[in-house]
N, CA, C and O atoms as a GROMACS GRO file, in nm:
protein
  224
    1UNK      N    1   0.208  15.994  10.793
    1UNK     CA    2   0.188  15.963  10.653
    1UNK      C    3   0.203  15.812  10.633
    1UNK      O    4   0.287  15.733  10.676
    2UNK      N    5   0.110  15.798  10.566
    2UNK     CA    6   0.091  15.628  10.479
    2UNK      C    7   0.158  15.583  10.409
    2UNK      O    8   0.145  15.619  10.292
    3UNK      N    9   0.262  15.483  10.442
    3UNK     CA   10   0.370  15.377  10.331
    3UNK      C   11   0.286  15.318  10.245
    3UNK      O   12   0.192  15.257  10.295
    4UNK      N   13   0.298  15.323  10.083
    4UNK     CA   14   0.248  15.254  10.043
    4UNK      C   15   0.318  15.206   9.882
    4UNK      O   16   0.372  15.260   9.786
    5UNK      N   17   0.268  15.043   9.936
    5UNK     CA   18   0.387  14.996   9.788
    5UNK      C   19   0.408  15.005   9.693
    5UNK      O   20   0.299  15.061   9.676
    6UNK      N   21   0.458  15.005   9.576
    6UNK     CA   22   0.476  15.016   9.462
    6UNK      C   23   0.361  14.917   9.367
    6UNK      O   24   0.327  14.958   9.256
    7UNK      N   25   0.304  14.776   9.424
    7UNK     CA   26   0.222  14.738   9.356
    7UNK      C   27   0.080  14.772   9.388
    7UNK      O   28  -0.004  14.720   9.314
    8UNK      N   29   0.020  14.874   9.516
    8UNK     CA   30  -0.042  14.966   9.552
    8UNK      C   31  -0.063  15.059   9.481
    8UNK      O   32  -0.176  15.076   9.433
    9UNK      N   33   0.062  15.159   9.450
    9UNK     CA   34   0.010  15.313   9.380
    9UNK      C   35  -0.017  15.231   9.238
    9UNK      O   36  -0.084  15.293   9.155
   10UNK      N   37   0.031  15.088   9.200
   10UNK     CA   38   0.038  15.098   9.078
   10UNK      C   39  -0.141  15.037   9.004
   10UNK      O   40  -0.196  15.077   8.901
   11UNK      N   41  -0.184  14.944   9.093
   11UNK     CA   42  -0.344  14.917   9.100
   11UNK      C   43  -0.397  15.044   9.129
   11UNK      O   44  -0.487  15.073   9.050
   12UNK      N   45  -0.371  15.144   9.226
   12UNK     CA   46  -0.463  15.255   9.197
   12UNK      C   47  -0.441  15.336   9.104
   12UNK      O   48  -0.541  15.406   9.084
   13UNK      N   49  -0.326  15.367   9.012
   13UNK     CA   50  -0.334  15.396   8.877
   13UNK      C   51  -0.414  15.324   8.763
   13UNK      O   52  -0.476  15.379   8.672
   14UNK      N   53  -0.400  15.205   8.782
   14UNK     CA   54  -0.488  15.086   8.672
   14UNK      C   55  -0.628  15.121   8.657
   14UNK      O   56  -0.692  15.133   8.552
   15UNK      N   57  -0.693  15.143   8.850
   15UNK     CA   58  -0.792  15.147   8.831
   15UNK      C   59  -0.850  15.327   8.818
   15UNK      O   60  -0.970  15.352   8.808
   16UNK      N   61  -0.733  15.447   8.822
   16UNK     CA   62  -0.770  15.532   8.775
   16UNK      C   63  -0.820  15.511   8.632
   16UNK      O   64  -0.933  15.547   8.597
   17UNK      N   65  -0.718  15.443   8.542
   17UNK     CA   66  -0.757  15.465   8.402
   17UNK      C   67  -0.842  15.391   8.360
   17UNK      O   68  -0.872  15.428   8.247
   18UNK      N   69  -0.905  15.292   8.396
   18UNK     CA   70  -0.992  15.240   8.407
   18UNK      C   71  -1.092  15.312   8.334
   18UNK      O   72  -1.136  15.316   8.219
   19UNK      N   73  -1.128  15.416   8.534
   19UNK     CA   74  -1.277  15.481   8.478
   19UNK      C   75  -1.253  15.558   8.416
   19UNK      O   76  -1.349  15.635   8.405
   20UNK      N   77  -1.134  15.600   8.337
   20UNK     CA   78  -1.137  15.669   8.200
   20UNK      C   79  -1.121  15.605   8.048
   20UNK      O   80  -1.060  15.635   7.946
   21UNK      N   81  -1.224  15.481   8.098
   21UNK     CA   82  -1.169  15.360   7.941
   21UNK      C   83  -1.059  15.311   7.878
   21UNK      O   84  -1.070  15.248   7.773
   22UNK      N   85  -0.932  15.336   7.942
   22UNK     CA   86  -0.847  15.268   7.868
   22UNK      C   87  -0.820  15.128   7.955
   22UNK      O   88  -0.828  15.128   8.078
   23UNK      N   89  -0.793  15.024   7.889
   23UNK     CA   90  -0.743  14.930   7.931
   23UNK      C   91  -0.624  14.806   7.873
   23UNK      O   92  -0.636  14.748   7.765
   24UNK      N   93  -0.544  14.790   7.942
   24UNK     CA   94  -0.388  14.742   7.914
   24UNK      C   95  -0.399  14.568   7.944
   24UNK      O   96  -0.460  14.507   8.031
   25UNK      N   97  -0.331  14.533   7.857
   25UNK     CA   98  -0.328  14.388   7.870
   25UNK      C   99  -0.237  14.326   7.992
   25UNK      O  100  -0.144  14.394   8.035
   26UNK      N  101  -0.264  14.202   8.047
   26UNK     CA  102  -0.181  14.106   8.146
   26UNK      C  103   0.004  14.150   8.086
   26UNK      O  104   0.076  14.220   8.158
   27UNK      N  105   0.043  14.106   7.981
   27UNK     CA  106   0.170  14.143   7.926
   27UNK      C  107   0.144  14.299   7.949
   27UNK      O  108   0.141  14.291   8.072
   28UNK      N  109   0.126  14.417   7.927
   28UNK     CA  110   0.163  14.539   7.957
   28UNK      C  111   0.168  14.566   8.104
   28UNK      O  112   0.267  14.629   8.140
   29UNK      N  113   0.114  14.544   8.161
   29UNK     CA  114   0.113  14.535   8.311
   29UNK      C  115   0.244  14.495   8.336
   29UNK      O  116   0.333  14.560   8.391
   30UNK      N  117   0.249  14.374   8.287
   30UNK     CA  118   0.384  14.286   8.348
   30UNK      C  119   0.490  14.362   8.325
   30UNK      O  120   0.592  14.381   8.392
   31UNK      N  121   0.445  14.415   8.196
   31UNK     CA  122   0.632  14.496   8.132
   31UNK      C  123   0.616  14.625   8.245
   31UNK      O  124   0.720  14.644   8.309
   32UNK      N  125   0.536  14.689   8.268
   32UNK     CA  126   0.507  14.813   8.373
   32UNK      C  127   0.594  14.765   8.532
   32UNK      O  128   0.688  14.832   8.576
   33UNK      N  129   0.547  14.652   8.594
   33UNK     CA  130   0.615  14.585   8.666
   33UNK      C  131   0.746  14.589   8.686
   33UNK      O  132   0.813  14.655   8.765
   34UNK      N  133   0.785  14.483   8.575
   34UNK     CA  134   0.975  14.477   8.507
   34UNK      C  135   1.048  14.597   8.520
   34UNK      O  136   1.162  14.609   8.564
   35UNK      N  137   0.958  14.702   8.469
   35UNK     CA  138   1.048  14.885   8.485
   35UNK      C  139   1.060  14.918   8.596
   35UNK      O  140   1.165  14.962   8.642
   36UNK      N  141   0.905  14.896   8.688
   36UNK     CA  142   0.893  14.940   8.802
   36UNK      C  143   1.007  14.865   8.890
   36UNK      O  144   1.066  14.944   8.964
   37UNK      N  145   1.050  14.738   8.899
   37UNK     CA  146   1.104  14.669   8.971
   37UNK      C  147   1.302  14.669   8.905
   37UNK      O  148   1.388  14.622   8.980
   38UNK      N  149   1.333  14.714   8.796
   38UNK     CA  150   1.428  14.759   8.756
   38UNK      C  151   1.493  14.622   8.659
   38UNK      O  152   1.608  14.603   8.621
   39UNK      N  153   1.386  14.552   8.642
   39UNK     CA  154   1.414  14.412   8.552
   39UNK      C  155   1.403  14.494   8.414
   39UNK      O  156   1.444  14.426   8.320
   40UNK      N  157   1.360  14.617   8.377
   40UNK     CA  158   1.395  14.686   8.222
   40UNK      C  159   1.411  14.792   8.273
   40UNK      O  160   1.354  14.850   8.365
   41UNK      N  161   1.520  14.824   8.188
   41UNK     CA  162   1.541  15.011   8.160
   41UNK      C  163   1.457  15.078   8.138
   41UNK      O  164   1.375  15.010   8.078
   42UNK      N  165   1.411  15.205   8.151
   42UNK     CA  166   1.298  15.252   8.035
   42UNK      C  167   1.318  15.202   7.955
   42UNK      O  168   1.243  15.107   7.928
   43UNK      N  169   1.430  15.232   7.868
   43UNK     CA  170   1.471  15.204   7.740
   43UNK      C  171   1.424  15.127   7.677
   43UNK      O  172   1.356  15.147   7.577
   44UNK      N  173   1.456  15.009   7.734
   44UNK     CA  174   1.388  14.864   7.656
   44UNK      C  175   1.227  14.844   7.728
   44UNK      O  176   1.161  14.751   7.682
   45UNK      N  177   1.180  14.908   7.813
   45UNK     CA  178   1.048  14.899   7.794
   45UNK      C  179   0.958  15.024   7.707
   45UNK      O  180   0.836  15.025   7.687
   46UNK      N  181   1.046  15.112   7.669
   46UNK     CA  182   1.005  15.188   7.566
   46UNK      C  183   0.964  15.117   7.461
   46UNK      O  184   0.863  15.122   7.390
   47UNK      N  185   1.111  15.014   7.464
   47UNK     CA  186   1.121  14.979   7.266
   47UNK      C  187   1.019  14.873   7.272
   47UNK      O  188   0.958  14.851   7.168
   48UNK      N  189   0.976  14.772   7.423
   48UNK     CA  190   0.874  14.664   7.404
   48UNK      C  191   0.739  14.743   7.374
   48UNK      O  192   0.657  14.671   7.316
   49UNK      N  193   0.693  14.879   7.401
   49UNK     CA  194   0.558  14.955   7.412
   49UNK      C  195   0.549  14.974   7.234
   49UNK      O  196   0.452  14.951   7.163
   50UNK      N  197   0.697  15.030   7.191
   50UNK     CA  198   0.688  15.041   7.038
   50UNK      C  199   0.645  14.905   6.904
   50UNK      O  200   0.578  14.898   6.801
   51UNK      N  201   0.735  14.816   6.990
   51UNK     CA  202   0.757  14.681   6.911
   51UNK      C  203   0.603  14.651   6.890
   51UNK      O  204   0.548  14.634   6.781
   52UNK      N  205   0.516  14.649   7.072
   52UNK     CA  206   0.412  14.583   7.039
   52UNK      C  207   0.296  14.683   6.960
   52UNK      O  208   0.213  14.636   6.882
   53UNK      N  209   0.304  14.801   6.988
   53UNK     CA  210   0.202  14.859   6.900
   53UNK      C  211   0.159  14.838   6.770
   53UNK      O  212   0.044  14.835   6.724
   54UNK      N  213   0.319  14.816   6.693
   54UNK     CA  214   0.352  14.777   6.611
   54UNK      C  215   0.278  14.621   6.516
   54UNK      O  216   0.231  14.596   6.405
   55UNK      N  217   0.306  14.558   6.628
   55UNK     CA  218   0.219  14.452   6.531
   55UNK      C  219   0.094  14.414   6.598
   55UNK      O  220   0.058  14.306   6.645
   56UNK      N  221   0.043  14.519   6.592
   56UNK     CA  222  -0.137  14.536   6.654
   56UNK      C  223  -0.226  14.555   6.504
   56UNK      O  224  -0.348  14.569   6.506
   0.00000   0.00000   0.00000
């Protein structure tokens, strides 16, 4: 079985949703990152997903 990294599965998720039209900004990525890498809690990358919807 194939090791594969965390910024690996996470581009082949990107580009799953992709070909299903959604697409996420440079900052959402990054905050995806931060969780992934344990620089945010869920928690507070919950409340950054809320905050920013918010003033969309």
């Amino acid at each position: 079985m194939q090791n594969i990294t965390t910024e690996k599965a996470l581009q082949n998720q990107l580009a799953s949703v992709r070909m299903e039209g959604y697409r996420f900004s440079d900052r959402e990525i990054d905050n995806v990152r931060k969780c992934l890498s344990g620089e945010l809690t869920f928690s507070q990358f919950k409340d950054k997903i809320v905050k920013d919807s918010r003033s969309k």
